[in-house]
C-alpha positions in Angstrom: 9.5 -49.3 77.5 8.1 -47.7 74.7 9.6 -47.4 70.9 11.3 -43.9 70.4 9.0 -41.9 68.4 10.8 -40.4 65.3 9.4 -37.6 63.5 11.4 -37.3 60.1 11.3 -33.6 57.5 13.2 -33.7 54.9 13.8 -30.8 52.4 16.1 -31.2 49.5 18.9 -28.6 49.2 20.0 -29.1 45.5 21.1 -32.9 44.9 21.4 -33.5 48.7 18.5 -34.3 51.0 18.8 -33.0 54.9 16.8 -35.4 57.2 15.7 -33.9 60.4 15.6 -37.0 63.1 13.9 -36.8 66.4 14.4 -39.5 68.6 13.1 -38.6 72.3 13.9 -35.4 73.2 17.2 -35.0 71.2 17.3 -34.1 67.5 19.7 -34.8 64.7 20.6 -33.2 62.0 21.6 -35.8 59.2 22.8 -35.3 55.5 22.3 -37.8 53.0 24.2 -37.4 49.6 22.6 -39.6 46.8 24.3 -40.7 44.0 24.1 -38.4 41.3 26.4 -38.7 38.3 25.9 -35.5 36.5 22.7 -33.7 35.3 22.2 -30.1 33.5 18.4 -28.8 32.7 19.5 -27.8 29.3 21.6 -28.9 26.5 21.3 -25.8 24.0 21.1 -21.9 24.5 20.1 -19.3 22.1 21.4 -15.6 22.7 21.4 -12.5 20.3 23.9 -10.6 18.9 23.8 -7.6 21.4 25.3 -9.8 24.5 23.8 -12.2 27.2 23.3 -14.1 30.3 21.6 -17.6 31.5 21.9 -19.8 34.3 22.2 -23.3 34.2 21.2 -25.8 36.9 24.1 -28.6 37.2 23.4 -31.5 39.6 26.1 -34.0 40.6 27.2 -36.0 43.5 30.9 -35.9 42.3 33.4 -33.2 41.7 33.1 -31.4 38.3 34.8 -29.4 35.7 32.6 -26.8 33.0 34.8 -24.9 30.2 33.8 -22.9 26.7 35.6 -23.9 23.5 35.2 -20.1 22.7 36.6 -17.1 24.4 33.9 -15.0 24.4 31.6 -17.4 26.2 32.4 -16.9 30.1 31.4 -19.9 32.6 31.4 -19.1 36.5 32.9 -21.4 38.1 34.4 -23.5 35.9 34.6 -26.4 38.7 33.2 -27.6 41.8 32.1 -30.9 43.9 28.3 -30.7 44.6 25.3 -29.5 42.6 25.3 -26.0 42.1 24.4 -23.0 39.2 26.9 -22.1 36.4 26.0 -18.4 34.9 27.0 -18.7 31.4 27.5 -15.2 29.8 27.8 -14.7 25.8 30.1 -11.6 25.2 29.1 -8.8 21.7 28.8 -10.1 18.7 31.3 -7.7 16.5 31.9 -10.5 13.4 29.3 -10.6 10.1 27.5 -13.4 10.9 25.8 -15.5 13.8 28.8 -18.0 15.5 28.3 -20.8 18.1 30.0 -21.9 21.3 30.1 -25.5 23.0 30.3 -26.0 26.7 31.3 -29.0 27.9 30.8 -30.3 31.9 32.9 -33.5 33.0 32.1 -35.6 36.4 33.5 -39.1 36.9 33.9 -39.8 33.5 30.5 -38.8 32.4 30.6 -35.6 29.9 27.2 -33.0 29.3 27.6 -30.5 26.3 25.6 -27.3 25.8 25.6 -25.5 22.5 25.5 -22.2 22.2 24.0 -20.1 19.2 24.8 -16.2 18.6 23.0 -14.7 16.5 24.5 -12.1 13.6 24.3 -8.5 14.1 22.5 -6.2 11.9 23.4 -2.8 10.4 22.7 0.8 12.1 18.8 1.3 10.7 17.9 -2.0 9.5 13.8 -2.3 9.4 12.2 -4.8 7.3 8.9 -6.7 6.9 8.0 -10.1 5.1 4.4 -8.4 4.4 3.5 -4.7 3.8 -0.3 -5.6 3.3 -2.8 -7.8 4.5 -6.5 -8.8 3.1 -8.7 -9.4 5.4 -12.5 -10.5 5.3 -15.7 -9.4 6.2 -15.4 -11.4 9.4 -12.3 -10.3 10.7 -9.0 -12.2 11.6 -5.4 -12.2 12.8 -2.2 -12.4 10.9 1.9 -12.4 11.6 4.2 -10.6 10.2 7.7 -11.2 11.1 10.0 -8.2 11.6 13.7 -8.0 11.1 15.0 -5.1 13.2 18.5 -4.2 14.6 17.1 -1.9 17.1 14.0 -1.9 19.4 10.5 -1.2 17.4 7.0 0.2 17.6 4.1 -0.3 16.0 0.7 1.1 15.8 -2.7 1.3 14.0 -4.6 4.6 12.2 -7.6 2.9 13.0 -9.5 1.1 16.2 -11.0 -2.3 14.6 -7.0 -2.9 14.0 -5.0 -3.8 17.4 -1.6 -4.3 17.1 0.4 -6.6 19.1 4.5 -6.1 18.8 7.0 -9.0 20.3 9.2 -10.8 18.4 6.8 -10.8 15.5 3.7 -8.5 14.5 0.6 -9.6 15.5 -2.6 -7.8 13.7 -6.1 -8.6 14.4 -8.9 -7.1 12.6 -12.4 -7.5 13.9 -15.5 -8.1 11.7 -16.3 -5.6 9.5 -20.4 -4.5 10.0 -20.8 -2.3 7.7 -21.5 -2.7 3.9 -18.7 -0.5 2.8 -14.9 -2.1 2.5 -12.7 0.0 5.0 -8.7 0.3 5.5 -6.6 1.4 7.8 -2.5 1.5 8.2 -0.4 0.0 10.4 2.9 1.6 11.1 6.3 0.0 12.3 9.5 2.2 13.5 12.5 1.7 14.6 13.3 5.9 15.7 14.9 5.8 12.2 13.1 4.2 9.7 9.6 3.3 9.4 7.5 0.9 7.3 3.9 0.8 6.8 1.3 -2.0 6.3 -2.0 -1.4 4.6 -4.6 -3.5 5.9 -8.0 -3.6 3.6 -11.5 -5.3 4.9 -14.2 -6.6 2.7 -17.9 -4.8 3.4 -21.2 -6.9 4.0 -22.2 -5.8 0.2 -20.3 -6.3 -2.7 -19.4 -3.3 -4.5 -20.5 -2.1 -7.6 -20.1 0.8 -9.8 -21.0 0.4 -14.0 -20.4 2.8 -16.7 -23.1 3.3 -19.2 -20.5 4.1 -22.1 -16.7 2.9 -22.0 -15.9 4.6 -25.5 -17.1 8.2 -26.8 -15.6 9.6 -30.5 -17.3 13.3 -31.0 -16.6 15.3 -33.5 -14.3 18.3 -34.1 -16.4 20.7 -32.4 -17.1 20.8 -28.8 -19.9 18.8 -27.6 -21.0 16.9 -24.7 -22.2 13.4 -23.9 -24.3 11.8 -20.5 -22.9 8.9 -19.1 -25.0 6.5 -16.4 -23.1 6.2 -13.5 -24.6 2.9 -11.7 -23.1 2.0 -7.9 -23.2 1.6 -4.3 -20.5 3.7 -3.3 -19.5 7.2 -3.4 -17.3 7.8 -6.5 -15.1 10.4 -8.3 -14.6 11.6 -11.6 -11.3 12.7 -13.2 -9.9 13.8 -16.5 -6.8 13.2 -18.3 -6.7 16.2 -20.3 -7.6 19.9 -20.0 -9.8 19.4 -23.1 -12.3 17.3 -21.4 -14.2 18.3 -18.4 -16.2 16.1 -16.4 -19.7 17.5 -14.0 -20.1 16.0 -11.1 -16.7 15.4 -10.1 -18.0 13.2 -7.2 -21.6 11.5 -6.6 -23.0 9.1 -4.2 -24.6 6.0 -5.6 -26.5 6.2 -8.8 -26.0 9.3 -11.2 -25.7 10.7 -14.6 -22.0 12.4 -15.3 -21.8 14.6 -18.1 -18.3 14.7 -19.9 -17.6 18.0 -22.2 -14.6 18.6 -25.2 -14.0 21.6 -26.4 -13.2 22.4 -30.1 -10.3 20.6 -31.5 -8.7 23.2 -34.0 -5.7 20.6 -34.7 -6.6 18.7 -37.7 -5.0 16.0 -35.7 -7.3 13.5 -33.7 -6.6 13.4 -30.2 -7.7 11.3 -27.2 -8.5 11.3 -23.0 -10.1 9.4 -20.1 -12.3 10.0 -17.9 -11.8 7.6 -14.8 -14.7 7.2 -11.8 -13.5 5.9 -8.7 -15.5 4.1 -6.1 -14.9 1.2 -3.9 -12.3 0.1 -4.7 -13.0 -0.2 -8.4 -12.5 2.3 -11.3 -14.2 2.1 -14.7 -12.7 4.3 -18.1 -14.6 6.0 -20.5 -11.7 6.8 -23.6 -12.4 9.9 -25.9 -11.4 10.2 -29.0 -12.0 13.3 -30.7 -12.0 13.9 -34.4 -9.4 16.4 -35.9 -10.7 19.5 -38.0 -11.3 18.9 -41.7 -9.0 21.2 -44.4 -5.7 19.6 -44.6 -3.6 16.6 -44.3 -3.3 14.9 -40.6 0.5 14.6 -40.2 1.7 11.4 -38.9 3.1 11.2 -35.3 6.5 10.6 -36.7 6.7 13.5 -38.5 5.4 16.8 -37.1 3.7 19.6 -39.3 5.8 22.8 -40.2 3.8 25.9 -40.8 4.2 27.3 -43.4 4.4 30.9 -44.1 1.4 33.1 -43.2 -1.4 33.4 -46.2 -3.4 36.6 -46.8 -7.1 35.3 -46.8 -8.4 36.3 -50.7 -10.1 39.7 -51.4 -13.3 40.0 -53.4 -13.0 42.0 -56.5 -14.2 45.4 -56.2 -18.0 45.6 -57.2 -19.0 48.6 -59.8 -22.4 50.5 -58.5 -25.4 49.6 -60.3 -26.4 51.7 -63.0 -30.0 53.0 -63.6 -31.3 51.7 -67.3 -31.1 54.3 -70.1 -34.7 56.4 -70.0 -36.0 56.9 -73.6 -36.8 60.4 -74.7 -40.4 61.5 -74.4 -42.5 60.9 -77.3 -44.8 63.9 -78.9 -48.4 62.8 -79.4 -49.6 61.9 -82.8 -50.3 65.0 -85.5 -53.4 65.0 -87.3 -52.6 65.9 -91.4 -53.9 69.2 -92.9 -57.7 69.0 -93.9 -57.4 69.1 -97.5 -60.5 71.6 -98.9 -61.9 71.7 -102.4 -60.2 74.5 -104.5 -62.3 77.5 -104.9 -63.0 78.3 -109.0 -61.5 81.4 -110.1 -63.7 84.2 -110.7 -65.5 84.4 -113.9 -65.2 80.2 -113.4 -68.8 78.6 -112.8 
């Protein structure tokens, strides 16, 4: 007679194995409970301050007993006699701050704990970032910014070479920068009530550079003007400080000559502007300092000038006509004397 031929599957149904037995033609059925004191897959649970749930995987061999040390953790069910799942559920979190719970599962006189953290709510409209800018090189990169938030959030980039990822932190990656001119771009984070924005800047391939061919001009009381060498890579702009001082070009594109006008200063007080170009990234001063007019006394800043009362510019004397020179009264010519003639004898005279 032949050995019965036994063909055994077994499939384990929590902490209990089921052994299917097949001796001949009959089968059995056959449940074999190993010893298993007590075992739970976790020992701590983190929940936020909004409410929660978690299941927890409890294996034992012997009747048990689960219960909270704080009210507003729930436990379902709270005992049993096999291996089974506890749902632990974490109630709102209405205090000021984060709190923490302790669970605590007995079998047989061997005790599992489970700590539970809440975390602390956070006010109506609270957004804030640890960074609001990030430097990046030439050959792109990633950085993480974490975000506090008391409400769901979005983020998003101005530009493409930024992508944004948004989880429990901020994830930026910049990709490599090809061109020789820096770039930026802005990142934006909202919560549907208050948004924050991160400005991102990336190198270029070539350095920048913009020069100034004078950093200092002093003209003189009348209005004048004055070339300056502008020397860069970039495009640039040129401003003004003051309404006496005009500047032509107001923008270029690399290399250029800006010429910077003052009109007449009528103050007898010296006075002063800049002229700021812009490019890159970089800006570079040229400070004017115009004379004041000559003819008086340059008051002190501390004590401002009074006019006086108005003055009548002089008058010239009037001027008599000119008068002809006296004309001298004709002279006659020259009268030749009487001819004197020998006196004739008297008759009867020889």
């Amino acid at each position: 007679m032949k050995a019965p031929k036994i063909v055994a599957l077994v499939a384990a149904v929590t902490a209990a194995l089921w052994v299917w037995v097949v001796v001949s033609s009959v089968t059995l059925l056959v449940r074999l409970e190993p010893s298993v004191p007590l075992a739970l897959d976790m020992s701590s649970w983190s929940v936020g301050a909004d409410s929660g749930t978690t299941a927890l995987v409890l294996a034992s061999s012997q009747p048990w007993t689960a219960a909270g040390d704080e009210s507003w953790l729930t436990v379902t069910p709270t005992s049993g006699t096999r291996s089974t799942t506890v749902r632990l559920a974490a109630e709102p979190n209405t205090t000021s701050g984060g709190r923490s719970a302790k669970l605590t599962v007995t079998s047989a006189g061997t005790v599992q704990t489970v700590t539970v953290h809440q975390s602390a709510p956070r006010s109506e409209g609270t957004l804030d970032l640890d960074v609001t800018d990030w430097a990046v090189g030439v050959d792109g990169g990633t950085t993480v910014i974490d975000v506090a938030a008391a409400q769901p959030w979005t983020a998003s980039a101005d530009a493409d070479w930024v992508s944004v990822q948004a989880a429990d932190t901020l994830v930026l990656t910049a990709t490599a920068n090809a061109a020789d001119a820096p770039r930026s771009a802005l990142v934006t984070v909202s919560d549907g009530t208050t948004s924050i924005t991160v400005t991102v800047n990336q190198a270029g391939r070539t350095e920048v550079t913009l020069t100034l061919g004078a950093t200092r001009w002093s003209p003189g009381f009348g209005a004048a003007a004055r070339q300056v060498t502008v020397t860069s890579n970039q495009t640039w702009t040129a401003t003004s400080s003051q309404r006496w001082v005009s500047v032509d070009p107001s923008t270029g594109t690399g290399s250029d000559t800006l010429t910077v006008r003052v009109s007449r200063n009528s103050s007898t007080v010296s006075r002063t502007a800049t002229v700021r170009v812009t490019g890159g990234g970089l800006t570079r001063v040229v400070h004017v300092v115009q004379a004041g007019a000559p003819g008086g006394v340059v008051p002190s800043p501390e004590t401002p000038q009074v006019p006086g009362p108005p003055v009548d510019p002089p008058v010239d004397p009037p001027v008599d006509p000119p008068v002809d020179p006296p004309v001298d009264p004709p002279v006659d010519p020259p009268v030749d004397p009487p001819e004197e003639r020998p006196a004739m004898p008297a008759p009867g005279q020889p």
